[in-house]
PASEBA-1860 file (N, C-alpha, C; in nm, 3 decimals):
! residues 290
1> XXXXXXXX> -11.611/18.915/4.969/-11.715/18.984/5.046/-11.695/19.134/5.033 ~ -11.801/19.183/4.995/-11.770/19.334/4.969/-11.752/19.425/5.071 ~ -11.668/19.511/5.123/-11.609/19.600/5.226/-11.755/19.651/5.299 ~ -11.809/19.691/5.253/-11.924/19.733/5.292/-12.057/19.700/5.316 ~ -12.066/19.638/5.423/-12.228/19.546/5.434/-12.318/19.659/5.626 ~ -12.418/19.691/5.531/-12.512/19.769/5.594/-12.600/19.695/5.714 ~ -12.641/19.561/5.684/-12.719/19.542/5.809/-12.686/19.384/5.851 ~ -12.753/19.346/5.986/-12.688/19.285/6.033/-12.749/19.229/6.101
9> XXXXXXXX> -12.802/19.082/6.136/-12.971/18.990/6.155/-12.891/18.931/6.309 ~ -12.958/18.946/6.425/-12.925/18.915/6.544/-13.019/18.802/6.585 ~ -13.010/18.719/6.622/-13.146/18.646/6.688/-13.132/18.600/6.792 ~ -13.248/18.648/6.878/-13.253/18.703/7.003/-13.419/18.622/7.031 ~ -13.476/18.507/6.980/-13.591/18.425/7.006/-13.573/18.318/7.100 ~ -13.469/18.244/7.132/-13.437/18.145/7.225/-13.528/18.167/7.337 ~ -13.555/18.084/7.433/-13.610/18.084/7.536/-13.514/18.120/7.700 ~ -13.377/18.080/7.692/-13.323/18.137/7.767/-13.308/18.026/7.858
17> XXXXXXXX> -13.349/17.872/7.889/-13.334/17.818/7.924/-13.272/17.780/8.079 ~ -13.142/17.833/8.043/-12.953/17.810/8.158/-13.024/17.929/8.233 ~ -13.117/18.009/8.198/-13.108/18.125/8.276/-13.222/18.126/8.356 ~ -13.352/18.028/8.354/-13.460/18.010/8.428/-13.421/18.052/8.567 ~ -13.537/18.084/8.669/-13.624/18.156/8.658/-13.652/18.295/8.602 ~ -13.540/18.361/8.603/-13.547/18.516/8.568/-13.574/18.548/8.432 ~ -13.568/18.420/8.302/-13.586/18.453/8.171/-13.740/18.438/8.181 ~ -13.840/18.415/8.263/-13.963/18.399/8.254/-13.995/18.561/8.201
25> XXXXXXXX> -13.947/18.626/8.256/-13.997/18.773/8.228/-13.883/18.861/8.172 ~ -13.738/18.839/8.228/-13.650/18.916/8.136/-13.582/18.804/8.001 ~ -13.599/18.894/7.905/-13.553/18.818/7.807/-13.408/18.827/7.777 ~ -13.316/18.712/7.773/-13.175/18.651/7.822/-13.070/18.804/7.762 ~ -13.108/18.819/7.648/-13.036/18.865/7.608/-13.011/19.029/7.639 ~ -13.110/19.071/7.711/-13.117/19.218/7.814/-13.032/19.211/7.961 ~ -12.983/19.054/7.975/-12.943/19.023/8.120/-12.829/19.108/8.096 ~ -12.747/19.180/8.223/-12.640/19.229/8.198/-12.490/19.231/8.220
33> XXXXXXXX> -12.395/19.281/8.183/-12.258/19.245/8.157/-12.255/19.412/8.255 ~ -12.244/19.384/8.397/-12.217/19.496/8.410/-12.343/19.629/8.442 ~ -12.385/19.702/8.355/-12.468/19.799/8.370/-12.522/19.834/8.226 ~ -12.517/19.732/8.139/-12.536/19.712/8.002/-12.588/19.583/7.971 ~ -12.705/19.575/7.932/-12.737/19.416/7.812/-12.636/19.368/7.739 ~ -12.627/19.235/7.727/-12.504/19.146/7.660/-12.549/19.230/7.512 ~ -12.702/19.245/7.442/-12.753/19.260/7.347/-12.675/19.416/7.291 ~ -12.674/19.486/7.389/-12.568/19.618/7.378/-12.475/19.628/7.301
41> XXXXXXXX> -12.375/19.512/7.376/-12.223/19.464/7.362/-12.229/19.477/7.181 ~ -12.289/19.362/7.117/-12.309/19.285/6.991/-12.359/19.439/6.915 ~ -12.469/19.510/6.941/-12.489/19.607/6.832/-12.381/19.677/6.828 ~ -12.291/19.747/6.959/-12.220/19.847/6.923/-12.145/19.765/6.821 ~ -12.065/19.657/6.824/-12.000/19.613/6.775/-11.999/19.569/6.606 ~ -12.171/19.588/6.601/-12.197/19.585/6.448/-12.179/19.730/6.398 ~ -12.202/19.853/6.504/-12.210/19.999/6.462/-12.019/20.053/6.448 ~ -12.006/19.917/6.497/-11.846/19.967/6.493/-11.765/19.954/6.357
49> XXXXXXXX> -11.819/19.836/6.283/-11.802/19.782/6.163/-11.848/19.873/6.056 ~ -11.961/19.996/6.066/-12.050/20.025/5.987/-12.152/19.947/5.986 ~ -12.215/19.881/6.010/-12.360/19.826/5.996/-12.472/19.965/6.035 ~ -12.502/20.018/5.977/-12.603/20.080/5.997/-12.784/20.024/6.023 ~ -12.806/19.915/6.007/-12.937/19.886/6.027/-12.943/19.702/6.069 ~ -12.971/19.752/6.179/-12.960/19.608/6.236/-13.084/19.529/6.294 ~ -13.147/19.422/6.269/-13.269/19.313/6.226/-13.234/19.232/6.352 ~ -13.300/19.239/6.498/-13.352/19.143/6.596/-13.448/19.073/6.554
57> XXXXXXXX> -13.412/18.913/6.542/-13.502/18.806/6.534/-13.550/18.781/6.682 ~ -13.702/18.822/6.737/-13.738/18.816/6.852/-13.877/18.660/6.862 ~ -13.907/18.629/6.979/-14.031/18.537/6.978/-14.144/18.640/7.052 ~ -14.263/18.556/7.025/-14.372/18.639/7.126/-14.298/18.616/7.278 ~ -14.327/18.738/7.348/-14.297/18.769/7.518/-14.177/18.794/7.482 ~ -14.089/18.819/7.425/-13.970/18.875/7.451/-13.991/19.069/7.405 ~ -14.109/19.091/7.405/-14.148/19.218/7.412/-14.053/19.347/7.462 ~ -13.977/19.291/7.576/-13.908/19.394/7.626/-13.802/19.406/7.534
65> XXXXXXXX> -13.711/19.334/7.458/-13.630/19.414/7.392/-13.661/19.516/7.327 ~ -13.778/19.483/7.277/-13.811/19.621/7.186/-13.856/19.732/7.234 ~ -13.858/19.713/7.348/-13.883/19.831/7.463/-13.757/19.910/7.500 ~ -13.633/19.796/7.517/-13.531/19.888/7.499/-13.483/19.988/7.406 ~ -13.515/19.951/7.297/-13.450/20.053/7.203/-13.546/20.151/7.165 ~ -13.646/20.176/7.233/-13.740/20.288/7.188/-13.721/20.433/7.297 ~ -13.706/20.517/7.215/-13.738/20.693/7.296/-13.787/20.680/7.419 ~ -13.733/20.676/7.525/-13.800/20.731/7.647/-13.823/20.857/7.719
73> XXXXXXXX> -13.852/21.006/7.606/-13.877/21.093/7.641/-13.914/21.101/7.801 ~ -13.987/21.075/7.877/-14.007/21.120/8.015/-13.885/21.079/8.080 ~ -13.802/20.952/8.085/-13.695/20.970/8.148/-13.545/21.040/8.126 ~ -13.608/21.074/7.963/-13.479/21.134/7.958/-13.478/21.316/8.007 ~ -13.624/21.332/8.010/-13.643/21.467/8.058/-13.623/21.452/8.241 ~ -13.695/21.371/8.308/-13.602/21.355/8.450/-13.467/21.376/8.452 ~ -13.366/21.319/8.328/-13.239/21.302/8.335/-13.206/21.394/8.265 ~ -13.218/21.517/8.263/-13.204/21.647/8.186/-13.100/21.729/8.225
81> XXXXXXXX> -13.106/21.671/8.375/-12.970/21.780/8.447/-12.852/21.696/8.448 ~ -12.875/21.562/8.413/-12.750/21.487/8.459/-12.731/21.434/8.300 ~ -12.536/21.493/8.263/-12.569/21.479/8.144/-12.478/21.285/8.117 ~ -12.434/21.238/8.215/-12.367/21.106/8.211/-12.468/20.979/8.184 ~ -12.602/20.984/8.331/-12.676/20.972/8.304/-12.804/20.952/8.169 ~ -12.794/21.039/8.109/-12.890/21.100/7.980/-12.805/21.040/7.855 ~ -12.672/21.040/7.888/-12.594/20.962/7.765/-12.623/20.777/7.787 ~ -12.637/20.732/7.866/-12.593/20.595/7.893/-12.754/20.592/7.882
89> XXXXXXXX> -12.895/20.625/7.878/-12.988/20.633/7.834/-12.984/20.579/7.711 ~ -12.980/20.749/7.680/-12.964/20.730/7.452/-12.890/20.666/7.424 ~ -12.793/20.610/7.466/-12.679/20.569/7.384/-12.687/20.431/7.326 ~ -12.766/20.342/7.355/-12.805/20.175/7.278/-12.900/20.216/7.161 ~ -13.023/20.342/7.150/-13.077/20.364/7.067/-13.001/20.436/6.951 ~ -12.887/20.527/6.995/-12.858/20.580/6.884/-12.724/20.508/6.843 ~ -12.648/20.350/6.856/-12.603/20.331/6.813/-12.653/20.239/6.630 ~ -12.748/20.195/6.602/-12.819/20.183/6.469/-12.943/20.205/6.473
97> XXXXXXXX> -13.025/20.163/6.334/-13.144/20.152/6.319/-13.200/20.034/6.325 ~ -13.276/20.007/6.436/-13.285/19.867/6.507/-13.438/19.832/6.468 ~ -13.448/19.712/6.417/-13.610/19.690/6.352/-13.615/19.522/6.425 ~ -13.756/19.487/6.409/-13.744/19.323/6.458/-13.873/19.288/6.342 ~ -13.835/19.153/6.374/-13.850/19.046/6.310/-13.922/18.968/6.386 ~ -14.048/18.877/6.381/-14.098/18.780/6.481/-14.080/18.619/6.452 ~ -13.987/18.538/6.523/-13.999/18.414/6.483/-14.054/18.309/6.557 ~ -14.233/18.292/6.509/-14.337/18.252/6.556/-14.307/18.071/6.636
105> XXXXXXXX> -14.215/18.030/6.586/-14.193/17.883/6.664/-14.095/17.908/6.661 ~ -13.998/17.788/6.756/-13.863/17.784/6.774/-13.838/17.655/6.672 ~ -13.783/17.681/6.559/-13.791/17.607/6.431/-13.593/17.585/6.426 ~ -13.505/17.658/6.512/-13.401/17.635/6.491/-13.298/17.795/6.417 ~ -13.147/17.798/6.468/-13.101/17.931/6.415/-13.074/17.966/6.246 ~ -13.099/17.890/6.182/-13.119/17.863/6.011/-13.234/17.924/6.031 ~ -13.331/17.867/6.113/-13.508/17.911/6.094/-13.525/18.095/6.090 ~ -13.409/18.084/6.202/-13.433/18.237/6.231/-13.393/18.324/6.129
113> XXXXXXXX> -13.253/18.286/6.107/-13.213/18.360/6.003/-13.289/18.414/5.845 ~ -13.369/18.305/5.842/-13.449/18.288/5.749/-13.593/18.371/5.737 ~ -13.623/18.413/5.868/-13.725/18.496/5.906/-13.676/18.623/5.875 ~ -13.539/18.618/5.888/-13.500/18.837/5.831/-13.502/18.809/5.721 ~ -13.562/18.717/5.625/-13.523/18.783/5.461/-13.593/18.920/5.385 ~ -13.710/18.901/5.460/-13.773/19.015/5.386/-13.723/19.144/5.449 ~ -13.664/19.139/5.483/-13.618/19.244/5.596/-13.452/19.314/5.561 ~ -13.392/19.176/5.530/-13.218/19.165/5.454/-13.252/19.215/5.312
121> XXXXXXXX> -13.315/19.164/5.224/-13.356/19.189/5.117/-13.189/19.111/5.021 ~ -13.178/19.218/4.948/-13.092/19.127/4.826/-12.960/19.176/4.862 ~ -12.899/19.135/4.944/-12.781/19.260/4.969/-12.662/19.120/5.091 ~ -12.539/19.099/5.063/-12.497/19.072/5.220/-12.520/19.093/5.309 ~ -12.511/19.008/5.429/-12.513/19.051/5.567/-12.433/19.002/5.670 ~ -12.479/19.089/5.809/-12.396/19.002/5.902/-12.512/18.877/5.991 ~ -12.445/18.808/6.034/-12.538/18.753/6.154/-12.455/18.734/6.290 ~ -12.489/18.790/6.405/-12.438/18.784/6.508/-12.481/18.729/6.602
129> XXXXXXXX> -12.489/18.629/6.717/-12.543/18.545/6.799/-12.481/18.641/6.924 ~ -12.595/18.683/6.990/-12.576/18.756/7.137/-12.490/18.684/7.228 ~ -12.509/18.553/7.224/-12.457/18.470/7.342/-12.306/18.468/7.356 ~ -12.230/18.522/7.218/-12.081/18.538/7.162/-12.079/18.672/7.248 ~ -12.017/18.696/7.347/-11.938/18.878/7.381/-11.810/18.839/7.392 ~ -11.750/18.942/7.254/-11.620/18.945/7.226/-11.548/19.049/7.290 ~ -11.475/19.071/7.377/-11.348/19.208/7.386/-11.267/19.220/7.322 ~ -11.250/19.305/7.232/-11.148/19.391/7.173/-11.167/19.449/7.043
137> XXXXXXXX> -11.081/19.567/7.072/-11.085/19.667/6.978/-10.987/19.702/6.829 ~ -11.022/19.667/6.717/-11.150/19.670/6.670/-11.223/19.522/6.703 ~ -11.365/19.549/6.702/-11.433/19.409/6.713/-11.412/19.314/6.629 ~ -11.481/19.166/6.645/-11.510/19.076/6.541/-11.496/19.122/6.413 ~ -11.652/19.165/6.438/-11.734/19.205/6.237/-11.614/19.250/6.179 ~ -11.561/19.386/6.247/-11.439/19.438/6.168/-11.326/19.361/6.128 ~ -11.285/19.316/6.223/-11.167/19.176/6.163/-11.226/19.121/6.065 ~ -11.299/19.078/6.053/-11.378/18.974/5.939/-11.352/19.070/5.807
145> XXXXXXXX> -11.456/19.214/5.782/-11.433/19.261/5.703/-11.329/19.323/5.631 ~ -11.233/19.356/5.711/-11.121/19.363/5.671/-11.053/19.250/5.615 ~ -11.043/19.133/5.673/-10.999/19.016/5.640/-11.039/18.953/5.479 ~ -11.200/18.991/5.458/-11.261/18.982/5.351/-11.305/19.084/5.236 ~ -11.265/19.189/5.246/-11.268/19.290/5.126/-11.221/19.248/5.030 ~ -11.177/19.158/4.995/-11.065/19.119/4.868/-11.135/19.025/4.820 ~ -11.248/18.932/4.896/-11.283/18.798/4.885/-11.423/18.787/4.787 ~ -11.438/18.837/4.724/-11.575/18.851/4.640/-11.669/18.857/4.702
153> XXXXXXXX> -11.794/18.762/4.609/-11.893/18.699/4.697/-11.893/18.609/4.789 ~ -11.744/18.557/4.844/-11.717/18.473/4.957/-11.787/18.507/5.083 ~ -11.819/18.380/5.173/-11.870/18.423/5.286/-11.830/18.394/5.392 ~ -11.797/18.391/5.513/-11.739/18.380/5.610/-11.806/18.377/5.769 ~ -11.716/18.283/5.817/-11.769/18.284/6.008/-11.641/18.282/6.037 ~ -11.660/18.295/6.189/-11.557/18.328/6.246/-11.511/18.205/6.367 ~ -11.393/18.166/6.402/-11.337/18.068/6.431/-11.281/18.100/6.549 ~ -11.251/17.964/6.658/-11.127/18.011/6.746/-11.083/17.837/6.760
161> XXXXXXXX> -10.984/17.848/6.822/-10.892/17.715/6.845/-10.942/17.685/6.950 ~ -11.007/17.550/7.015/-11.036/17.534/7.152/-10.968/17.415/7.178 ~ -10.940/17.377/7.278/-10.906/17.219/7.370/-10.944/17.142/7.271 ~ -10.837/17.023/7.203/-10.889/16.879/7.159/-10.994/16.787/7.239 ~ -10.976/16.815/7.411/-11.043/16.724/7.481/-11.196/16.787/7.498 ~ -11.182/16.883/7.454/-11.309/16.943/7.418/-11.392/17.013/7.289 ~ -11.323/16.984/7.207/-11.386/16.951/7.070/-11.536/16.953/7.072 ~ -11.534/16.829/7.107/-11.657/16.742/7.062/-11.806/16.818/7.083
169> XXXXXXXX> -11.757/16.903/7.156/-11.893/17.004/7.192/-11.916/17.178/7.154 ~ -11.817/17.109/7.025/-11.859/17.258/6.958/-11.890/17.226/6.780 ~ -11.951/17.267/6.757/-11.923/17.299/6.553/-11.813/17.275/6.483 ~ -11.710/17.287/6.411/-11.588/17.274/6.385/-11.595/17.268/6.222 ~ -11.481/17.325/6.186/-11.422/17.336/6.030/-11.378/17.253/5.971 ~ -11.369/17.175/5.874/-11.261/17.112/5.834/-11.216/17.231/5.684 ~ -11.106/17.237/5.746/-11.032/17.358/5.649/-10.891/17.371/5.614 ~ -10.860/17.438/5.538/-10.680/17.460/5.478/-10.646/17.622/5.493
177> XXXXXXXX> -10.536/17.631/5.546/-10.502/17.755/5.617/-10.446/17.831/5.452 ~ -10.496/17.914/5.441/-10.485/18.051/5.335/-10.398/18.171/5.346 ~ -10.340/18.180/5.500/-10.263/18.306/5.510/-10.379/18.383/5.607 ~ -10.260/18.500/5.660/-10.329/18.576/5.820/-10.462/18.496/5.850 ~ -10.432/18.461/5.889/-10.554/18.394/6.009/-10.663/18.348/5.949 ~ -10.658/18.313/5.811/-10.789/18.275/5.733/-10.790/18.128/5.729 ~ -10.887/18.068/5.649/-10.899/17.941/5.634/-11.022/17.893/5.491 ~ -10.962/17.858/5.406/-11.028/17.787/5.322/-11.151/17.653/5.408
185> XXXXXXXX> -11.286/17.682/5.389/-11.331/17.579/5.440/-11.355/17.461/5.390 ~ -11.358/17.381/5.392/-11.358/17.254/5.302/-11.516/17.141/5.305 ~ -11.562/17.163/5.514/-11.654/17.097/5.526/-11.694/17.156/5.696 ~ -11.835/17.120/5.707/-11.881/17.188/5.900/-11.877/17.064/5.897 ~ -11.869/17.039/6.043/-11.908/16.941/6.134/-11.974/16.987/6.295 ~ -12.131/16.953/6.294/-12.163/16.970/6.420/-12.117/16.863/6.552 ~ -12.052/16.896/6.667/-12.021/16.785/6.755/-11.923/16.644/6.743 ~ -11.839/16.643/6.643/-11.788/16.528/6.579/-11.749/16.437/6.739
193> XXXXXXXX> -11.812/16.317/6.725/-11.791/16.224/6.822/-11.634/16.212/6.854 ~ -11.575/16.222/6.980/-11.462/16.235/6.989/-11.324/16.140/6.973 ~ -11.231/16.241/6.850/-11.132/16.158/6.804/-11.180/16.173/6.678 ~ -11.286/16.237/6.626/-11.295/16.241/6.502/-11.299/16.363/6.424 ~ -11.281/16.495/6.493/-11.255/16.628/6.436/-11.203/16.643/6.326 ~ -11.211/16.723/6.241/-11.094/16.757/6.107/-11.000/16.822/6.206 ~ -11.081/16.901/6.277/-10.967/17.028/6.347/-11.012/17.064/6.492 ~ -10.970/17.192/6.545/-10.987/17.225/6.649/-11.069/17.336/6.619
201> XXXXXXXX> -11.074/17.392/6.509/-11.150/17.538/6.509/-11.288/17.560/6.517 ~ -11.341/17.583/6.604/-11.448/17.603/6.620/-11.527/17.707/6.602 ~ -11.660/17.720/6.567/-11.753/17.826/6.529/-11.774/17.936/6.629 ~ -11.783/18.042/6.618/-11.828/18.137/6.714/-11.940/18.209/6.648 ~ -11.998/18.269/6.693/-12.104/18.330/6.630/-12.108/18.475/6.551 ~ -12.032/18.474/6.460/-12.056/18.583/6.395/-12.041/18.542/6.224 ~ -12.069/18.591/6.171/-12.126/18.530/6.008/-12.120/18.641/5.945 ~ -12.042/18.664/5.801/-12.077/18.722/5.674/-12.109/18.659/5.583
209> XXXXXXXX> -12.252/18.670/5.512/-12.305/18.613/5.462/-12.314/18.661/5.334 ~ -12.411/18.615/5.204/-12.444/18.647/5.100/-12.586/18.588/5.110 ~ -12.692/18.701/5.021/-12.812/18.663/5.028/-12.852/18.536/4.935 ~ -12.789/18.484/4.925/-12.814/18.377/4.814/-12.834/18.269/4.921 ~ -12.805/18.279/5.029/-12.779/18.162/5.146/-12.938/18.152/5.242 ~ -13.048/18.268/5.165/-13.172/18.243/5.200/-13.209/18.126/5.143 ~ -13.195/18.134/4.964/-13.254/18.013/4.924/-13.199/17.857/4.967 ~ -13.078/17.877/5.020/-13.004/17.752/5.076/-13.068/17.706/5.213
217> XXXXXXXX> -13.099/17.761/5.272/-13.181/17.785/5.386/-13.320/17.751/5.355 ~ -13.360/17.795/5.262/-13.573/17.738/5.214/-13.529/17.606/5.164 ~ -13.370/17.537/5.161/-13.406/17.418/5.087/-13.315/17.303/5.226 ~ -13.268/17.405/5.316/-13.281/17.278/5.431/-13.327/17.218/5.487 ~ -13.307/17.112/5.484/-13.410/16.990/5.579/-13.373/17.003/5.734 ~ -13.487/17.013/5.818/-13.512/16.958/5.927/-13.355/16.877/5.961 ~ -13.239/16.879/6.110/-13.169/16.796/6.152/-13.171/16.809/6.265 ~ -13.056/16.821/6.360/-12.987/16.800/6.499/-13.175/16.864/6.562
225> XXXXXXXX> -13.268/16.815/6.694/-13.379/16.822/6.695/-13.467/16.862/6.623 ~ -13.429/16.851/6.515/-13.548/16.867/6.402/-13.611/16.999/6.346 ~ -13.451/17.070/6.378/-13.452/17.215/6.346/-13.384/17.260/6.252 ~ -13.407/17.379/6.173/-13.327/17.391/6.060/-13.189/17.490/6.098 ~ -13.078/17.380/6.069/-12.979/17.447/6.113/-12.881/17.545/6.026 ~ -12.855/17.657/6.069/-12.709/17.760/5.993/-12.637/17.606/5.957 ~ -12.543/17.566/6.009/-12.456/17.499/5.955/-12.498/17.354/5.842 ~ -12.667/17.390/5.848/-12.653/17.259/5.762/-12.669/17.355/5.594
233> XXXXXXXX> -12.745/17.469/5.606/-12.783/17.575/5.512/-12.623/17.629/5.451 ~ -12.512/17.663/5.531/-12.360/17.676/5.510/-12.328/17.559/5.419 ~ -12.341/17.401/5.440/-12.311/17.346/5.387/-12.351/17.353/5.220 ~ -12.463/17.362/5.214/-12.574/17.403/5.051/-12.460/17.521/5.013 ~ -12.486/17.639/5.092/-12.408/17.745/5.020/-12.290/17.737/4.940 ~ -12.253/17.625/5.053/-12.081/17.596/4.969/-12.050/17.528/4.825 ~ -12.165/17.528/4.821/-12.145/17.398/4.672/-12.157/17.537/4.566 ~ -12.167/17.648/4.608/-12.155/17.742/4.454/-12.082/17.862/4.538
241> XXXXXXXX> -12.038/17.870/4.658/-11.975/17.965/4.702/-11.876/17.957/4.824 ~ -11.765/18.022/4.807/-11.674/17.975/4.906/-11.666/18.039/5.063 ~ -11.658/17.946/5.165/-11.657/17.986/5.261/-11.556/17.981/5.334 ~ -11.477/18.062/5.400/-11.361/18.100/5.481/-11.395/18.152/5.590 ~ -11.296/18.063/5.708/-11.318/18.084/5.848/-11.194/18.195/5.913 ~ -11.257/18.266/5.946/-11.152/18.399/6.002/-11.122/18.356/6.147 ~ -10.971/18.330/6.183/-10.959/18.332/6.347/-10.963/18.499/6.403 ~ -10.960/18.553/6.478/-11.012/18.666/6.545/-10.945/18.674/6.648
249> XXXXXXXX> -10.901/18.809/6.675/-10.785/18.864/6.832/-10.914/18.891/6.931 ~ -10.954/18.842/7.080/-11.018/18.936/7.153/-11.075/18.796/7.243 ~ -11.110/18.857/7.358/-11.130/18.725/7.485/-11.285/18.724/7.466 ~ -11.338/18.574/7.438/-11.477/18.517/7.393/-11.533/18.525/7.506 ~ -11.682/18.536/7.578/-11.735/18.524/7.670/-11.861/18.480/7.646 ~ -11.852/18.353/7.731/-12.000/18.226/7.694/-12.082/18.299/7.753 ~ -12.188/18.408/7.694/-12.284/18.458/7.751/-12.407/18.368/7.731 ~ -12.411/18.260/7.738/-12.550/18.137/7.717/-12.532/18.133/7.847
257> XXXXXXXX> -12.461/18.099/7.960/-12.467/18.051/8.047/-12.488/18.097/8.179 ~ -12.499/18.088/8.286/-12.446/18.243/8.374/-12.352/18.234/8.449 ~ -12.224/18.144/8.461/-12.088/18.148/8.483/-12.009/18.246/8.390 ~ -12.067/18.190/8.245/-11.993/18.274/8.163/-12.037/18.432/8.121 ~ -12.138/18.453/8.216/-12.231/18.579/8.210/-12.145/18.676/8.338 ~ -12.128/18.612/8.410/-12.076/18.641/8.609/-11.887/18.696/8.515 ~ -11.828/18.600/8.457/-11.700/18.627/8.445/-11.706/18.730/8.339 ~ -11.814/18.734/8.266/-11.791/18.825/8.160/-11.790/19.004/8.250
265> XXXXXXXX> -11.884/19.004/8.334/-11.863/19.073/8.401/-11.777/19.112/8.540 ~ -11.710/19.023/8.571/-11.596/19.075/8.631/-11.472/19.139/8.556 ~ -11.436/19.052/8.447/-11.334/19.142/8.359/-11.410/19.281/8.331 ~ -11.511/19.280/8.291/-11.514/19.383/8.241/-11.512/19.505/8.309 ~ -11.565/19.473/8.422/-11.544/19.560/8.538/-11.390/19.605/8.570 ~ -11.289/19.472/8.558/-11.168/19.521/8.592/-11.101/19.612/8.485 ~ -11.154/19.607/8.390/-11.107/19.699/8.277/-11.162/19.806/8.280 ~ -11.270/19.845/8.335/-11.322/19.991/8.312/-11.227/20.093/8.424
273> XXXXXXXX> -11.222/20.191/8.401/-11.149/20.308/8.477/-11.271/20.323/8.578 ~ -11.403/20.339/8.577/-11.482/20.376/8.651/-11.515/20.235/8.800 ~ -11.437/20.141/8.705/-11.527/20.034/8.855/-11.371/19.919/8.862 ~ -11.254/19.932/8.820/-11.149/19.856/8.851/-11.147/19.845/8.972 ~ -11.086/19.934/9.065/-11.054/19.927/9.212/-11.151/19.873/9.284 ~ -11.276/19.906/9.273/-11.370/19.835/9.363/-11.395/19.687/9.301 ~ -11.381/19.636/9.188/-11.368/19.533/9.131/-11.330/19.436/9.201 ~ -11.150/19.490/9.181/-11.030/19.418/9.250/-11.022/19.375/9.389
281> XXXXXXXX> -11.070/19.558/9.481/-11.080/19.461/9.619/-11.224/19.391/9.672 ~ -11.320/19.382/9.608/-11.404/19.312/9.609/-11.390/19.166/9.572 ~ -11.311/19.130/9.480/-11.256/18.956/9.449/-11.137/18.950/9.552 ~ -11.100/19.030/9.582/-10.979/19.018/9.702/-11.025/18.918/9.842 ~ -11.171/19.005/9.871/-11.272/18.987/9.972/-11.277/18.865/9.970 ~ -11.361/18.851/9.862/-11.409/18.729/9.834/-11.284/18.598/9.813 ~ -11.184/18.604/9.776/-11.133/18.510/9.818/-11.057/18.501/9.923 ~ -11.085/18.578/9.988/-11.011/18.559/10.159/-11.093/18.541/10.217
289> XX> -11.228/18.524/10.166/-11.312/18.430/10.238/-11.334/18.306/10.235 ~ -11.263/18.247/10.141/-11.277/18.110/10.061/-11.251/18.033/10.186
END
């Protein structure tokens, strides 16, 4: 995978489901971690890598994301005197060049991916799933790319070890360990009925890709509800290109859900210098009220 990959396909069309009533009008991925969109988290983290131009796969009504990342001259002129303020404004717009994509049915995350081609054009990429918020520094993407500069046209996702007794409800590798934290992949498995895993490693959402994995993708069939899936399009790819699963340093946060939305934001709170203490004795509170 070549050191250097410029843009980076997010898809952000889901309906939001776990998050009803409030996804009727905010779209999931603007919900926040804190005083920031989860959607935030994921770009800086591609701007951290170098990705300079980054491709939201959106549906109709999810309108407001693209509201976020546009110039709000009048408020930033209200916020003219306050310069903390005026930064935490600009600061999601000027971390890339953010374009969208419309994906007219919910056809599945293969489907989506497949909607940035004209957009990816002939070049690698990343793909990042919002619902993944990773902590730590350097991010994902960067581990990956570093991990893969050496690796040709190889392509790569990224992995973590979860519970055997909980396997069964994730994606999983079957793979042969290569050295630092890599993994030769051998075969995906979505959900393997339990007791039947290759492994424990499971998928997380972040992807270096090669554009060759569009046409693998125009030639997947319909599966798991009758959607075209990344991991069945991964599988095609592999038959002319190799794929390696990167494990990754940094604490995962299930932002699909809103338990894992609530905890994502308490750590993060306890880590910031600006909101620790009130953090801390605020869960203090709260469990001496239990």
């Amino acid at each position: 995978m070549p050191a250097a990959i410029r843009k980076a396909v997010i898809p952000a069309a889901g309906l939001g489901t776990r998050f009803l009533p409030v996804t009727r009008s905010v779209p999931k991925e603007l919900l926040p971690i804190l005083d920031r969109p989860m959607l935030q988290y994921v770009v800086a983290e591609a701007a951290e890598a170098g990705i300079t131009d980054v491709i939201i796969v959106t549906s109709p009504g999810k309108e407001g994301i693209a509201d976020y990342f546009r110039p709000r001259p009048d408020l930033e002129e209200r916020l003219a005197d306050d310069a903390a303020l005026l930064e935490k404004v600009q600061s999601g717009a000027r971390l890339a060049d953010v374009s969208f994509v419309i994906q007219e049915e919910p056809l599945g995350l293969g489907h989506a991916v497949l909607t940035a081609r004209d957009a990816v054009g002939d070049e690698p990429f990343a793909v990042i799933l919002p619902d993944d918020i990773i902590a730590h520094t350097p991010g994902v993407l960067s581990q990956m790319m570093s991990g893969m500069a050496d690796a040709g046209d190889a392509a790569a996702v990224a992995v973590e070890r979860v519970p055997w007794e909980v396997v069964h409800n994730y994606g999983v590798v079957d793979a042969e360990p290569v050295g630092g934290g890599g993994h030769r992949v051998r075969g995906l498995v979505e959900k393997p009925p339990p007791g039947t895993a290759p492994s424990n490693l499971s998928i997380v959402g972040r992807y270096l890709l090669p554009s060759a994995v569009f046409d693998c993708l125009e030639r997947t069939p319909p599966g798991a509800r009758n959607e075209i899936q990344l991991t069945d399009g991964l599988a095609l790819l592999m038959e002319d290109t190799p794929l390696y699963a990167c494990e990754f340093e940094g604490i995962r946060y299930d932002g699909g859900n809103p338990m894992g939305l609530l905890r994502a934001s308490l750590e993060h709170a306890l880590q910031r210098d600006d909101t620790r203490d009130a953090a801390a004795a605020l869960i203090r509170e709260l469990a001496d009220g239990l």
